[in-house]
PAKE-477125 format. One record per residue: residue in one letter; z, y, x of N, C-alpha, C in turn. Coordinates in steps of 0.02 Angstrom, whole numbers, plus 50000, padded with zeros to 5 digits. Layout:
# PAKE-477125
AZYXZYXZYX...
***
This chain:
# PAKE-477125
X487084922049606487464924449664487934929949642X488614930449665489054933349648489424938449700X489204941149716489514946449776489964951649764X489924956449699490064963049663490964963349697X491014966349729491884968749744492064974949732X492564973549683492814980749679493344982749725X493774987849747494204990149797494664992249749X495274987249758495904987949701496244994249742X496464995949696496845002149694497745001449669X498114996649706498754995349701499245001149703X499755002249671500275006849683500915000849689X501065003349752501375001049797502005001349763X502324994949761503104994049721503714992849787X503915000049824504044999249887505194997949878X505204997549813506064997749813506144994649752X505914989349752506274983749706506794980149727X507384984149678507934978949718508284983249764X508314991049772508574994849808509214996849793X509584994749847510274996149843510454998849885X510975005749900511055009849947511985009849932X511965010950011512865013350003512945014450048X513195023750035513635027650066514355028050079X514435028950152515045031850148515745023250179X515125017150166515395010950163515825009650247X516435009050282516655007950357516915000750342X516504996650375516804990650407517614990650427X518074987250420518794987050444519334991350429X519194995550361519704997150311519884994150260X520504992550257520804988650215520584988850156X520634984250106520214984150048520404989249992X521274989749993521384994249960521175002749968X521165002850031520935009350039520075010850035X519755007350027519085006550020518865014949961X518615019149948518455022949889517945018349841X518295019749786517885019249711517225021749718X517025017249692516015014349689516075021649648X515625027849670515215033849606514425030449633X514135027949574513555026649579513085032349532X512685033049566511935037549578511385032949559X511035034549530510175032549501509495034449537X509135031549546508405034949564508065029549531X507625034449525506945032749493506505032049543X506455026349580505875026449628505185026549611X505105023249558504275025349535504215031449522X504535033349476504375042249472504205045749541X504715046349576504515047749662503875044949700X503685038249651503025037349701502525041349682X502655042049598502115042949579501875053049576X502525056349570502495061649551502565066349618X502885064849667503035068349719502385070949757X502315076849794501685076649807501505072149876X501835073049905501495067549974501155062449940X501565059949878501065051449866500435055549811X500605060049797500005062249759499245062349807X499495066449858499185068349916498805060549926X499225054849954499045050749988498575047449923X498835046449872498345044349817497565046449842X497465052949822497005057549844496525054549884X496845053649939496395051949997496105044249988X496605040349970496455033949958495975032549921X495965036849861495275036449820494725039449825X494675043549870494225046849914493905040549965X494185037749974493865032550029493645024949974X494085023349938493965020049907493215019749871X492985026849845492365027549809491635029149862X491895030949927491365029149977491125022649988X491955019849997491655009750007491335007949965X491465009649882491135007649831490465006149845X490195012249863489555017149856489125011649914X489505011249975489205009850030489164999750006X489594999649963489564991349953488884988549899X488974996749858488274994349814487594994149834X487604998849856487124998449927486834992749946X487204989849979487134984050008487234978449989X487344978549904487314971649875486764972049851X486344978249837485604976449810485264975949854X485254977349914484734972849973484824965749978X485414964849966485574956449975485474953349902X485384959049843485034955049781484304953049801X483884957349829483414958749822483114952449866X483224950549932483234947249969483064941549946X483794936949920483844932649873483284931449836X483274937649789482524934649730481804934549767X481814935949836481184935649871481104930049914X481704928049927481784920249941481704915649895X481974915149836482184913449790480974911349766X480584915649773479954917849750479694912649816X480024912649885479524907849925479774901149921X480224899149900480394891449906479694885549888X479264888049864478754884349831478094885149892X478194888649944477634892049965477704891850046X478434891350047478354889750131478514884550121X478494880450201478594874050229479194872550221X479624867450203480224867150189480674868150256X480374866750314480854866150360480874874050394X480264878950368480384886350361480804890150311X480664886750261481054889350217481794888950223X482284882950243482744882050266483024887250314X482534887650364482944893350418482974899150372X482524900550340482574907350309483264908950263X483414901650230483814900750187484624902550245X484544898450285484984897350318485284903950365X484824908150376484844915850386485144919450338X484974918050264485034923150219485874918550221X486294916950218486714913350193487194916350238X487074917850339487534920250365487334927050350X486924930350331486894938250338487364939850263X487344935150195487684933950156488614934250172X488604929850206489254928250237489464933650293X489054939450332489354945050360489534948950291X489014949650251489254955950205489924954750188X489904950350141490584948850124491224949150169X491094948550240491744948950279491684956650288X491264959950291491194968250290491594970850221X491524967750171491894971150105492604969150122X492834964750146493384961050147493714967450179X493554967550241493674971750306493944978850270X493314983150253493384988650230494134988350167X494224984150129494794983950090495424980550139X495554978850186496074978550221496304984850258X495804986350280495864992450323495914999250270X495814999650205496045004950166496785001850149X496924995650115497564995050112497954996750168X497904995050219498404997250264498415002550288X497925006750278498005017250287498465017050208X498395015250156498915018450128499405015450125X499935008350141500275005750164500635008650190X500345010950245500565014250310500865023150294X500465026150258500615032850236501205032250167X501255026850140501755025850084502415022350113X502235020250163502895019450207503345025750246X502805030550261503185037150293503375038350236X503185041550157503555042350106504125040750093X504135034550088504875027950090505265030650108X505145029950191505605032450229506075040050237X505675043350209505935051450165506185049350111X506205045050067506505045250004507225043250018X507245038550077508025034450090508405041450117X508125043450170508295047850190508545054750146X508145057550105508425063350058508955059850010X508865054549997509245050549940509885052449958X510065051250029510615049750062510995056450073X510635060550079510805068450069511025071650014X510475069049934510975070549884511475067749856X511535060349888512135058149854512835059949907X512695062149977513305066050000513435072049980X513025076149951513125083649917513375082249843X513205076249820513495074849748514035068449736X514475068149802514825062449828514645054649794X514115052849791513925045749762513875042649822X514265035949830514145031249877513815027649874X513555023949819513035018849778512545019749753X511875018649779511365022149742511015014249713X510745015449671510435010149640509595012049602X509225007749605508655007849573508395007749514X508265013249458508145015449406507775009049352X507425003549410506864999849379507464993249388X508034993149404508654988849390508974987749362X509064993549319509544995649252509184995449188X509544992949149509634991549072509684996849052X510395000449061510845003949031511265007649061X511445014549082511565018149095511785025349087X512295029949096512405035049071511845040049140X511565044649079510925050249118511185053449160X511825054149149512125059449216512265056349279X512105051349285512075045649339511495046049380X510965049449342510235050049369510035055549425X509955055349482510025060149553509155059549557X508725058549515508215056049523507735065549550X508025069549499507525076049502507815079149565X508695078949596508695084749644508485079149715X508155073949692507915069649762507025071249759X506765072149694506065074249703505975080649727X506495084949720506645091749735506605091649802X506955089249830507065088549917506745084049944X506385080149927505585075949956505075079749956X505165083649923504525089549926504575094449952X504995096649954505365101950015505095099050083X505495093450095505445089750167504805086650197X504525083250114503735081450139503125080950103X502995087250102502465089150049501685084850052X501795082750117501135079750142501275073350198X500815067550173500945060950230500215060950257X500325061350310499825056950342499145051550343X498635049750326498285046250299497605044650331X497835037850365497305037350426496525035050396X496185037350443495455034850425495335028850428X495245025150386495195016850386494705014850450X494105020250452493625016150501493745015950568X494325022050586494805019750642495125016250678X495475013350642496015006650655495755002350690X496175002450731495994996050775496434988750734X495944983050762496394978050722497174976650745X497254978650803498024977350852498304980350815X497964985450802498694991950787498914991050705X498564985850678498664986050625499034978450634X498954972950653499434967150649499864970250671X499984974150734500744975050744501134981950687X500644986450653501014988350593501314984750539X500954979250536501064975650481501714971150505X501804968050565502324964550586502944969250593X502904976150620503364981450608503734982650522X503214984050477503254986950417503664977950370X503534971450394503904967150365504504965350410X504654969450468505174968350499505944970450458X505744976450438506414978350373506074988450366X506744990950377506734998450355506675000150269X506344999450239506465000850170506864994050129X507314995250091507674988250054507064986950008X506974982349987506544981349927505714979649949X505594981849981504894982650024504544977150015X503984975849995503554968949998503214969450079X503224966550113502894963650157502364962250147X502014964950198501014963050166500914960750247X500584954350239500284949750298500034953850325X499864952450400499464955850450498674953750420X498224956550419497524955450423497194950750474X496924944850474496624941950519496294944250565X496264943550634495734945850667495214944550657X494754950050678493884948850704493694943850759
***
């Protein structure tokens, strides 16, 4: 019997493929259009180094190593079980033994939807808190490339090749941390399931370019 789940620990690849432009008006002639100054970010660096996602890290693995704890738990009662079933097959009546079997198989089949559960409901507390991040990064982005007139921002994990002075990557970690030192980070055992299909139908609706879309969680 094979039960053992671990609780992945994904870092969220929220701007693959991010392309920004400032400054762009519909219905000026082409000639008058301004010359592309393109700007760089490093969006992984920002996920990884800024403190909000440090923060949210934090918490995530804070919960993460409770589920652990609470999953091991409860896979050695359901080892244990097993090998004590496993010891009467010879000894009860077969058509007892069956129910017993047949018991152990759905109480088998809750655990497992309990591990399932608990790892949906942590993915989507940090989902959810790495999306308020996001949404600060577009936002400050957009601030230093009007203070450093860049209309074009582009994604660090896009480029080949590039001149470094192109890179707006540090005075945008500068001003994400200024603006949001700390996200939000809901208690997984909270969530209601609604509020989470309709986050999830929100969060693949658009707002960040690049954004993977993560399915709604099945209901209970």
């Amino acid at each position: 019997m094979k039960t053992t789940q671990r609780f992945k620990i994904p870092v969220a690849a929220l701007f693959s493929g991010l392309v920004l432009l400032f400054g762009a008006q519909p219905g000026i002639a082409q000639e008058k259009r301004p010359a592309p100054v393109i700007g760089i970010v490093d969006t992984d660096q920002l996920l990884q180094e800024s403190l909000a996602a440090k923060g949210v890290r934090l918490e995530r693995d804070k919960y993460a190593t409770t589920y652990q704890n609470q999953v091991k738990d409860m896979e050695a009662k359901i080892r244990t079980e097993d090998q004590e079933l496993s010891q009467q097959r010879g000894v009860l009546a077969p058509d007892v033994f069956q129910q017993r079997a047949t018991a152990f198989q759905q109480k088998l089949a809750e655990f497992q939807n309990q591990v399932r559960d608990k790892q949906e409901r942590l993915d989507f507390s940090f989902q959810q808190s790495m999306q308020e991040i996001g949404k600060t990064i577009m936002a400050v982005t957009q601030d230093v490339s009007k203070e450093k007139g860049v209309n074009v921002v582009l994604a660090r994990n896009q480029m080949m090749i590039f001149d470094p002075s192109m890179d707006i990557t540090k005075p945008v970690l500068d001003k994400l941390n200024q603006r949001l030192s700390t996200a939000a980070f809901q208690n997984p055992d909270t969530l209601q399931r609604n509020d989470m299909a309709e986050g999830a139908a929100a969060a693949g609706a658009g707002g960040i370019p690049g954004a993977a879309a993560k399915p709604a969680p099945a209901k209970k």
